[in-house]
C-alpha positions in Angstrom: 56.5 170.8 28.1 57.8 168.4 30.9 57.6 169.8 34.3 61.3 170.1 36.2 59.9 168.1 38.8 59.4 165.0 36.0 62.3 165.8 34.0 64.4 162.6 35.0 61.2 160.5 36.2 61.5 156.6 35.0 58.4 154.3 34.7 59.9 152.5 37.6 60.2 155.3 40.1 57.5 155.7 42.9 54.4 158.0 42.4 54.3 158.6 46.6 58.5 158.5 47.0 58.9 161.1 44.6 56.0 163.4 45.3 54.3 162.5 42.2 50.5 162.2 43.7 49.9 162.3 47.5 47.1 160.0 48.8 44.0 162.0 47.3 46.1 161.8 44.1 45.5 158.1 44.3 41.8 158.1 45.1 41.4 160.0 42.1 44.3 157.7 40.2 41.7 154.7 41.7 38.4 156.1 40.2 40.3 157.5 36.4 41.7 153.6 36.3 38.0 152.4 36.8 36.2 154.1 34.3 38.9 154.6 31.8 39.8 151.2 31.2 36.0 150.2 32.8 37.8 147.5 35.4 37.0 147.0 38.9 39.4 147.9 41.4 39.1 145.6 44.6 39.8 146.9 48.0 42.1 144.3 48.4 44.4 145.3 44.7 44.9 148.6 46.7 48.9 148.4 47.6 52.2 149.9 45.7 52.8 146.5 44.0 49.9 147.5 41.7 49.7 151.2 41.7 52.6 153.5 43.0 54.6 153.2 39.4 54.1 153.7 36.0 55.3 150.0 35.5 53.3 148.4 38.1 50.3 150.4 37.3 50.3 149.0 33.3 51.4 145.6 34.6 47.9 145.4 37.5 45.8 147.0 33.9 47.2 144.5 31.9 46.6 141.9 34.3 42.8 143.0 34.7 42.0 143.1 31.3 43.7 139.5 30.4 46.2 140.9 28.1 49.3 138.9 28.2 52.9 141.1 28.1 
């Protein structure tokens, strides 16, 4: 069952604008990314662009890994 407070949420929208994770939540995003897909996350890949949306988040994984979209 989808929480009321996802019901509506697009792979677009911001994990931080709409309350999704706070900044813990993306220390802990940070270290499931690393060992799930076993890629290193650079200090400097650490900014919304890569990680405060669904979309950008598969895009920066794709990215890592080499895989072409």
């Amino acid at each position: 069952m989808v929480s009321e407070e996802l019901r509506g949420f697009l792979d677009s929208d911001s994990f931080l604008y709409k309350g999704i994770i706070d900044s813990m939540g993306v220390v802990e995003l940070l270290a499931f990314i690393q060992n799930e897909y076993r890629i290193k996350v650079e200090p400097a890949e650490v900014l919304p662009k890569n990680f405060d949306s669904l979309d950008n988040l598969s895009r920066y994984i794709r990215s890592k890994k080499g895989i072409l979209s």
